[in-house]
KOLLUMVO-574128 format. One record per residue (C-alpha): residue in three letters; x, y, z. Coordinates in steps of 0.25 Angstrom, whole numbers. Layout:
KOLLUMVO-574128
ALA, X, Y, Z
...
//
This chain:
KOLLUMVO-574128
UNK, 47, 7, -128
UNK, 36, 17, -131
UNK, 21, 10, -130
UNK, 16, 19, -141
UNK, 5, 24, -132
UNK, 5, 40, -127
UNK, 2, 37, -112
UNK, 0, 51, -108
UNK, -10, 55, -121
UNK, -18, 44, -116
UNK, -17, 46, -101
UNK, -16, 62, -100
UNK, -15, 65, -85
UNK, -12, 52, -77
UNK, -15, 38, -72
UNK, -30, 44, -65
UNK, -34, 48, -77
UNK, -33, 33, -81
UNK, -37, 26, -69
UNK, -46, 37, -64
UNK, -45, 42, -52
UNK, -49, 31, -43
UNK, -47, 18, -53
UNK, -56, 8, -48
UNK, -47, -4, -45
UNK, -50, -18, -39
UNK, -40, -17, -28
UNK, -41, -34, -25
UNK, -40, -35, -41
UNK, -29, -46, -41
UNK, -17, -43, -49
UNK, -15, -52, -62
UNK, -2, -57, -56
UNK, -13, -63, -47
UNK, -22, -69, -58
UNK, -11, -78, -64
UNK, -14, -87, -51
UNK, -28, -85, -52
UNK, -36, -98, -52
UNK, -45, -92, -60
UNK, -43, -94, -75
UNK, -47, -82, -78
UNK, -40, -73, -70
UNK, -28, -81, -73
UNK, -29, -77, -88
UNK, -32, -62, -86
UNK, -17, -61, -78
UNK, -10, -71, -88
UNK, -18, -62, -98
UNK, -12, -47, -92
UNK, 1, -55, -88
UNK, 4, -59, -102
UNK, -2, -46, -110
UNK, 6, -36, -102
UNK, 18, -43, -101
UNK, 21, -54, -111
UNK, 28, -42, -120
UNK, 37, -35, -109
UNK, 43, -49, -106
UNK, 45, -52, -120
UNK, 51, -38, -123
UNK, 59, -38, -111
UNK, 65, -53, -113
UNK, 69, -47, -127
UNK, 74, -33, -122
UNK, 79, -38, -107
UNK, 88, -50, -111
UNK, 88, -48, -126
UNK, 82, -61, -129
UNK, 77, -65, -143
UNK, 64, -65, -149
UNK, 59, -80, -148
UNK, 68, -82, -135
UNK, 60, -71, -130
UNK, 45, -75, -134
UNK, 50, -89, -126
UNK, 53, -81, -113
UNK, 42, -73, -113
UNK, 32, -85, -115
UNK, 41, -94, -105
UNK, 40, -82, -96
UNK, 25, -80, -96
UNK, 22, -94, -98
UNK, 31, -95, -83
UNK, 22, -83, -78
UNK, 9, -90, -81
UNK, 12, -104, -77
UNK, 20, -103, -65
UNK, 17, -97, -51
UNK, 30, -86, -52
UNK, 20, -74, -50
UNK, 18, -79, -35
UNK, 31, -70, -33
UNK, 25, -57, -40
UNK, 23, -48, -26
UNK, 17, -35, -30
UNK, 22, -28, -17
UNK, 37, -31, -23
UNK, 36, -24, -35
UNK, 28, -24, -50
UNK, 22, -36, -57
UNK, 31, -31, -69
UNK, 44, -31, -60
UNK, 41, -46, -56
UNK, 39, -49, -70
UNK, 52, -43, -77
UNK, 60, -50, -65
UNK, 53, -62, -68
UNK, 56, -62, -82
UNK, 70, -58, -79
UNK, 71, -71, -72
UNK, 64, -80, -82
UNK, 72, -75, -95
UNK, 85, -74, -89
UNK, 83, -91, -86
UNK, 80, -90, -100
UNK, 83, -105, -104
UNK, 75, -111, -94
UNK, 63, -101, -98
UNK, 62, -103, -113
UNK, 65, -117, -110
UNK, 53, -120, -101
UNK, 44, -113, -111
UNK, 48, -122, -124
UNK, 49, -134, -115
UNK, 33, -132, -112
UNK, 37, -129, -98
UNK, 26, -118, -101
UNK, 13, -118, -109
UNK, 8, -105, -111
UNK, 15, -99, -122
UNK, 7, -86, -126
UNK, 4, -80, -139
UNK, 12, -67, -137
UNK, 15, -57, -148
UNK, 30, -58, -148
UNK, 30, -52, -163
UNK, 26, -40, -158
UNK, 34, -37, -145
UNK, 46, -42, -154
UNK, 41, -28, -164
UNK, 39, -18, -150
UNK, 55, -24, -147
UNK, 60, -15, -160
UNK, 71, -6, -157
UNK, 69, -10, -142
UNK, 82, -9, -134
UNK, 87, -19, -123
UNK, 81, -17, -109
UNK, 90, -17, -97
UNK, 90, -20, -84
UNK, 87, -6, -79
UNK, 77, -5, -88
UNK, 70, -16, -86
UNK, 59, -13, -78
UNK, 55, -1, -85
UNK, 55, -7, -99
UNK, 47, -18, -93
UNK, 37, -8, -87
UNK, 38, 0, -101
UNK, 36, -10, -108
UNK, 23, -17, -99
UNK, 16, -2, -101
UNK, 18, -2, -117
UNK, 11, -15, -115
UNK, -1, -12, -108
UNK, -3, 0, -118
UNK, -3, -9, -129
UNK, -11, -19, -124
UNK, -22, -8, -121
UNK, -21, -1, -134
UNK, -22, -14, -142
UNK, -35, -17, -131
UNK, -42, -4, -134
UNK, -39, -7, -149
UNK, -47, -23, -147
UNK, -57, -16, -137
UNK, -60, -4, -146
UNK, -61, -14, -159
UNK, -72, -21, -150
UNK, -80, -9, -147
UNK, -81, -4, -161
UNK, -71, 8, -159
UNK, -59, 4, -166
UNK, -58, 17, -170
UNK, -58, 22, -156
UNK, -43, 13, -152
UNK, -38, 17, -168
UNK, -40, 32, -162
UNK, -32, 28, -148
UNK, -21, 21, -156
UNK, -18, 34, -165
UNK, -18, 44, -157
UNK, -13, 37, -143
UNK, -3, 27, -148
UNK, 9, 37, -150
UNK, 17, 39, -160
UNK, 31, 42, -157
UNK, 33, 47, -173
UNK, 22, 60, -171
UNK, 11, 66, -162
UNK, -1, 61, -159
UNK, -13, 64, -169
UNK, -23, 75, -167
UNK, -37, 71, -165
UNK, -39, 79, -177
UNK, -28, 69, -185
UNK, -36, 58, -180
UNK, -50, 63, -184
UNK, -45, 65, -198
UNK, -39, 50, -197
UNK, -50, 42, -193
UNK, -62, 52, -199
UNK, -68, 56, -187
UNK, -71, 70, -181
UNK, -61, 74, -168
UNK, -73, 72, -158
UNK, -73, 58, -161
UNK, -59, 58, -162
UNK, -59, 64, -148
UNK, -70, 54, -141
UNK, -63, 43, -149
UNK, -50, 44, -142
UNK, -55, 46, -129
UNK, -63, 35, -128
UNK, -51, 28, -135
UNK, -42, 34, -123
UNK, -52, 29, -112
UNK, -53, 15, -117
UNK, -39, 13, -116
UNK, -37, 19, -102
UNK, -49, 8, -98
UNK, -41, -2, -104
UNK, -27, 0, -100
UNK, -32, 2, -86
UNK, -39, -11, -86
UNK, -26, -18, -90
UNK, -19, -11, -79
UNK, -29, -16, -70
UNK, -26, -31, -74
UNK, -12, -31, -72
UNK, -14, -23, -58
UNK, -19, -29, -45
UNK, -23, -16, -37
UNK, -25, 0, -38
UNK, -8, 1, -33
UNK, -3, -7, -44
UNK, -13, -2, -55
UNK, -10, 13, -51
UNK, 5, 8, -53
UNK, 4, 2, -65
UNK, -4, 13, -72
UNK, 5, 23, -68
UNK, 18, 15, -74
UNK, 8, 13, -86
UNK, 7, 27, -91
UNK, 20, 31, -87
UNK, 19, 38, -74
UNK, 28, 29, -64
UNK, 43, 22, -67
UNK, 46, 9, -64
//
Protein backbone atom coordinates (compact mmCIF):
# COMPACT_ATOMS: atom_id res chain seq x y z
CA UNK A 1 0.00 0.00 0.00
CA UNK A 2 1.37 3.46 -0.94
CA UNK A 3 1.53 5.89 2.35
CA UNK A 4 0.71 8.84 0.04
CA UNK A 5 3.93 10.53 1.14
CA UNK A 6 7.17 11.20 -1.44
CA UNK A 7 10.03 10.01 1.10
CA UNK A 8 12.72 10.97 -1.10
CA UNK A 9 11.33 14.69 -1.92
CA UNK A 10 11.13 15.27 1.56
CA UNK A 11 14.36 13.37 2.76
CA UNK A 12 16.80 14.12 -0.40
CA UNK A 13 20.10 12.66 0.38
CA UNK A 14 19.67 10.22 3.27
CA UNK A 15 19.09 9.33 7.05
CA UNK A 16 21.95 12.09 8.34
CA UNK A 17 20.33 14.65 6.77
CA UNK A 18 17.47 13.83 9.24
CA UNK A 19 19.14 12.94 12.37
CA UNK A 20 22.21 14.98 11.65
CA UNK A 21 25.20 13.96 11.79
CA UNK A 22 25.73 13.08 15.34
CA UNK A 23 21.79 12.78 16.68
CA UNK A 24 21.78 13.53 20.13
CA UNK A 25 20.26 10.33 21.69
CA UNK A 26 19.86 9.47 25.44
CA UNK A 27 21.56 5.98 25.32
CA UNK A 28 19.93 4.82 29.04
CA UNK A 29 16.52 6.25 27.48
CA UNK A 30 14.29 3.08 28.37
CA UNK A 31 12.39 1.60 25.58
CA UNK A 32 8.40 1.97 25.62
CA UNK A 33 8.31 -1.69 25.73
CA UNK A 34 9.80 -0.83 29.13
CA UNK A 35 7.16 1.86 30.15
CA UNK A 36 4.28 -0.55 29.98
CA UNK A 37 5.69 -1.96 33.58
CA UNK A 38 6.49 1.39 34.61
CA UNK A 39 5.26 2.19 38.17
CA UNK A 40 4.98 5.35 37.17
CA UNK A 41 1.54 6.41 35.67
CA UNK A 42 2.77 8.45 33.51
CA UNK A 43 5.33 6.75 31.87
CA UNK A 44 2.93 3.97 31.80
CA UNK A 45 0.52 6.07 29.60
CA UNK A 46 3.19 7.47 27.15
CA UNK A 47 4.19 3.51 26.06
CA UNK A 48 0.34 2.44 26.27
CA UNK A 49 0.01 5.80 24.19
CA UNK A 50 2.93 4.98 21.33
CA UNK A 51 2.00 1.19 21.63
CA UNK A 52 -1.61 1.76 20.65
CA UNK A 53 -0.92 4.71 17.91
CA UNK A 54 1.49 2.97 15.92
CA UNK A 55 0.04 -0.22 16.18
CA UNK A 56 -3.61 -0.64 16.69
CA UNK A 57 -4.25 -0.32 12.70
CA UNK A 58 -1.51 -2.81 11.43
CA UNK A 59 -3.10 -5.60 13.78
CA UNK A 60 -6.39 -4.54 12.67
CA UNK A 61 -5.52 -4.65 8.96
CA UNK A 62 -3.49 -7.74 9.28
CA UNK A 63 -6.24 -9.76 11.22
CA UNK A 64 -8.69 -8.64 8.24
CA UNK A 65 -5.91 -9.32 5.41
CA UNK A 66 -3.87 -12.22 7.30
CA UNK A 67 -6.94 -14.61 8.28
CA UNK A 68 -9.55 -13.02 6.37
CA UNK A 69 -11.72 -12.11 9.30
CA UNK A 70 -14.61 -9.89 9.15
CA UNK A 71 -15.18 -6.40 9.95
CA UNK A 72 -16.77 -6.59 13.66
CA UNK A 73 -14.95 -10.07 14.35
CA UNK A 74 -11.87 -8.07 13.60
CA UNK A 75 -12.47 -4.71 15.76
CA UNK A 76 -13.18 -7.52 18.72
CA UNK A 77 -9.62 -9.12 18.09
CA UNK A 78 -7.96 -6.16 17.95
CA UNK A 79 -9.38 -4.49 21.08
CA UNK A 80 -9.11 -8.29 23.03
CA UNK A 81 -5.64 -8.33 21.72
CA UNK A 82 -4.54 -4.86 23.08
CA UNK A 83 -6.71 -5.08 25.85
CA UNK A 84 -4.36 -8.53 26.66
CA UNK A 85 -1.14 -6.41 25.71
CA UNK A 86 -1.93 -3.68 28.35
CA UNK A 87 -3.24 -5.78 31.29
CA UNK A 88 -1.19 -8.65 31.21
CA UNK A 89 2.68 -9.21 31.80
CA UNK A 90 3.32 -11.17 28.04
CA UNK A 91 5.89 -8.22 27.10
CA UNK A 92 8.20 -9.85 29.82
CA UNK A 93 9.18 -12.30 26.77
CA UNK A 94 10.04 -9.42 24.19
CA UNK A 95 14.05 -9.75 24.16
CA UNK A 96 15.32 -7.17 21.88
CA UNK A 97 18.79 -9.16 21.33
CA UNK A 98 16.34 -12.01 19.63
CA UNK A 99 15.00 -9.89 17.17
CA UNK A 100 12.48 -6.63 16.38
CA UNK A 101 9.57 -5.39 18.72
CA UNK A 102 7.38 -5.70 15.38
CA UNK A 103 8.39 -9.47 14.89
CA UNK A 104 7.40 -10.20 18.53
CA UNK A 105 4.26 -8.50 18.13
CA UNK A 106 3.03 -10.06 14.66
CA UNK A 107 4.03 -13.56 16.27
CA UNK A 108 2.12 -12.51 19.11
CA UNK A 109 -0.99 -11.71 17.28
CA UNK A 110 -0.69 -14.78 15.27
CA UNK A 111 -0.92 -16.71 18.29
CA UNK A 112 -3.85 -14.81 19.86
CA UNK A 113 -6.08 -14.76 16.62
CA UNK A 114 -5.62 -18.08 15.65
CA UNK A 115 -7.23 -19.05 19.38
CA UNK A 116 -9.79 -16.81 18.21
CA UNK A 117 -12.77 -18.22 20.28
CA UNK A 118 -11.25 -17.89 23.37
CA UNK A 119 -9.83 -14.29 22.38
CA UNK A 120 -13.07 -12.60 21.49
CA UNK A 121 -14.71 -14.39 24.07
CA UNK A 122 -12.64 -12.95 26.97
CA UNK A 123 -13.13 -9.58 25.85
CA UNK A 124 -17.25 -9.80 25.57
CA UNK A 125 -17.25 -11.79 28.75
CA UNK A 126 -15.42 -8.39 30.64
CA UNK A 127 -12.35 -10.52 30.94
CA UNK A 128 -10.77 -7.09 29.73
CA UNK A 129 -11.63 -3.54 30.52
CA UNK A 130 -9.99 -1.51 28.36
CA UNK A 131 -11.89 -1.30 25.07
CA UNK A 132 -10.24 1.85 23.26
CA UNK A 133 -11.86 4.29 20.86
CA UNK A 134 -10.22 3.32 17.62
CA UNK A 135 -11.23 4.50 14.21
CA UNK A 136 -12.02 1.14 12.74
CA UNK A 137 -14.31 3.19 9.95
CA UNK A 138 -11.36 4.48 8.60
CA UNK A 139 -8.88 1.65 8.45
CA UNK A 140 -11.87 -0.43 7.16
CA UNK A 141 -11.66 2.59 3.81
CA UNK A 142 -7.52 2.22 3.61
CA UNK A 143 -8.65 -1.79 3.30
CA UNK A 144 -10.26 -0.85 -0.45
CA UNK A 145 -9.00 -2.99 -3.12
CA UNK A 146 -6.30 -4.42 -0.63
CA UNK A 147 -5.36 -8.00 -1.51
CA UNK A 148 -4.90 -11.05 1.13
CA UNK A 149 -1.40 -11.00 2.93
CA UNK A 150 0.57 -14.34 3.00
CA UNK A 151 2.68 -15.88 4.82
CA UNK A 152 5.85 -14.88 2.96
CA UNK A 153 4.72 -11.75 3.13
CA UNK A 154 3.78 -11.13 6.23
CA UNK A 155 6.59 -9.36 7.78
CA UNK A 156 7.09 -6.96 5.36
CA UNK A 157 3.32 -5.91 4.99
CA UNK A 158 3.44 -5.62 8.55
CA UNK A 159 6.66 -3.41 8.53
CA UNK A 160 4.90 -1.48 5.39
CA UNK A 161 2.25 -0.97 6.84
CA UNK A 162 3.72 0.25 10.65
CA UNK A 163 5.97 3.09 8.35
CA UNK A 164 2.47 4.37 6.35
CA UNK A 165 1.42 4.72 9.92
CA UNK A 166 3.91 6.69 11.36
CA UNK A 167 3.89 8.96 8.28
CA UNK A 168 0.28 9.69 8.81
CA UNK A 169 0.47 10.07 12.18
CA UNK A 170 3.17 13.00 11.76
CA UNK A 171 1.48 14.66 8.88
CA UNK A 172 -1.97 14.87 10.84
CA UNK A 173 0.64 16.14 13.87
CA UNK A 174 2.19 18.95 11.96
CA UNK A 175 -1.44 19.61 10.65
CA UNK A 176 -2.73 20.09 14.85
CA UNK A 177 0.77 21.61 15.63
CA UNK A 178 0.75 23.97 12.79
CA UNK A 179 -2.94 25.04 13.50
CA UNK A 180 -1.80 25.80 17.10
CA UNK A 181 1.00 27.98 16.01
CA UNK A 182 -0.96 30.14 13.80
CA UNK A 183 0.53 28.59 10.48
CA UNK A 184 -2.12 26.49 9.02
CA UNK A 185 -1.26 27.73 5.95
CA UNK A 186 2.33 26.51 6.27
CA UNK A 187 0.96 22.34 6.82
CA UNK A 188 -1.96 23.19 3.71
CA UNK A 189 1.57 24.03 1.77
CA UNK A 190 3.49 20.57 3.08
CA UNK A 191 0.13 18.45 2.23
CA UNK A 192 -0.02 19.81 -1.59
CA UNK A 193 3.06 19.58 -2.53
CA UNK A 194 4.55 16.39 -0.30
CA UNK A 195 1.67 14.18 -0.17
CA UNK A 196 1.92 12.46 -3.68
CA UNK A 197 -0.34 12.04 -6.08
CA UNK A 198 0.00 8.92 -7.78
CA UNK A 199 -2.57 10.60 -10.86
CA UNK A 200 0.09 13.74 -11.83
CA UNK A 201 3.25 15.43 -10.85
CA UNK A 202 3.97 17.28 -8.13
CA UNK A 203 3.12 21.20 -8.38
CA UNK A 204 5.56 23.95 -9.10
CA UNK A 205 6.07 26.41 -6.61
CA UNK A 206 4.98 28.71 -9.14
CA UNK A 207 1.55 26.59 -9.20
CA UNK A 208 1.40 26.85 -5.66
CA UNK A 209 2.15 30.75 -5.42
CA UNK A 210 -0.83 31.19 -7.82
CA UNK A 211 -3.03 29.01 -5.59
CA UNK A 212 -2.66 30.29 -2.20
CA UNK A 213 -1.89 33.99 -3.38
CA UNK A 214 1.41 34.40 -2.43
CA UNK A 215 4.76 35.35 -3.97
CA UNK A 216 7.26 32.15 -4.51
CA UNK A 217 9.81 33.49 -1.83
CA UNK A 218 7.12 32.93 0.58
CA UNK A 219 6.20 29.91 -1.11
CA UNK A 220 9.85 28.92 -0.93
CA UNK A 221 10.55 29.71 3.08
CA UNK A 222 6.89 28.19 3.68
CA UNK A 223 7.80 24.94 2.68
CA UNK A 224 10.91 24.69 4.22
CA UNK A 225 10.09 25.39 7.29
CA UNK A 226 6.91 23.24 6.58
CA UNK A 227 9.73 20.44 5.67
CA UNK A 228 11.70 20.88 8.94
CA UNK A 229 8.99 20.80 11.27
CA UNK A 230 8.04 17.41 10.19
CA UNK A 231 11.46 16.02 10.26
CA UNK A 232 11.32 17.32 14.17
CA UNK A 233 8.49 15.58 14.47
CA UNK A 234 8.79 12.27 12.88
CA UNK A 235 12.00 12.00 14.56
CA UNK A 236 10.82 12.62 17.92
CA UNK A 237 8.11 9.75 17.33
CA UNK A 238 10.96 7.41 16.45
CA UNK A 239 12.74 8.32 19.41
CA UNK A 240 9.56 7.21 21.46
CA UNK A 241 9.23 3.92 20.21
CA UNK A 242 13.30 3.36 20.34
CA UNK A 243 15.29 2.47 23.41
CA UNK A 244 18.95 3.46 22.13
CA UNK A 245 21.12 5.17 19.23
CA UNK A 246 21.31 1.07 17.65
CA UNK A 247 17.62 0.57 17.35
CA UNK A 248 16.81 4.17 16.29
CA UNK A 249 19.43 4.26 13.68
CA UNK A 250 17.48 0.83 12.62
CA UNK A 251 14.29 2.06 12.60
CA UNK A 252 14.80 5.21 10.55
CA UNK A 253 16.57 3.56 8.11
CA UNK A 254 13.65 0.91 7.46
CA UNK A 255 11.39 4.22 7.83
CA UNK A 256 12.44 5.94 4.79
CA UNK A 257 13.07 2.93 2.74
CA UNK A 258 16.76 2.31 2.87
CA UNK A 259 16.82 -1.49 4.64
CA UNK A 260 14.50 -4.70 3.82
CA UNK A 261 13.14 -6.61 6.45
Amino acid sequence: MHDGIDRDALIVNSDTEMGGSRPSFPTTRPSFVAGLASDEAAGRARATEVLVGSYWKPIYKYVRLRFRKENEDAKDLTQGFLAHALETDWLERFDRRRGRFRTFLRLAVDGFVQNDDKARGRLKRGGGDTVLALAFDEAEEELVDAVAVSDDSAQAWFDAEWRRGVFAAVVAELDASSRANGHAVRAALFRRYYLADDDGPRPTYETLAREFDLDVVTITNRLAAARKAFRELLLSRLRAETADEEEYRAELALLLGRERA
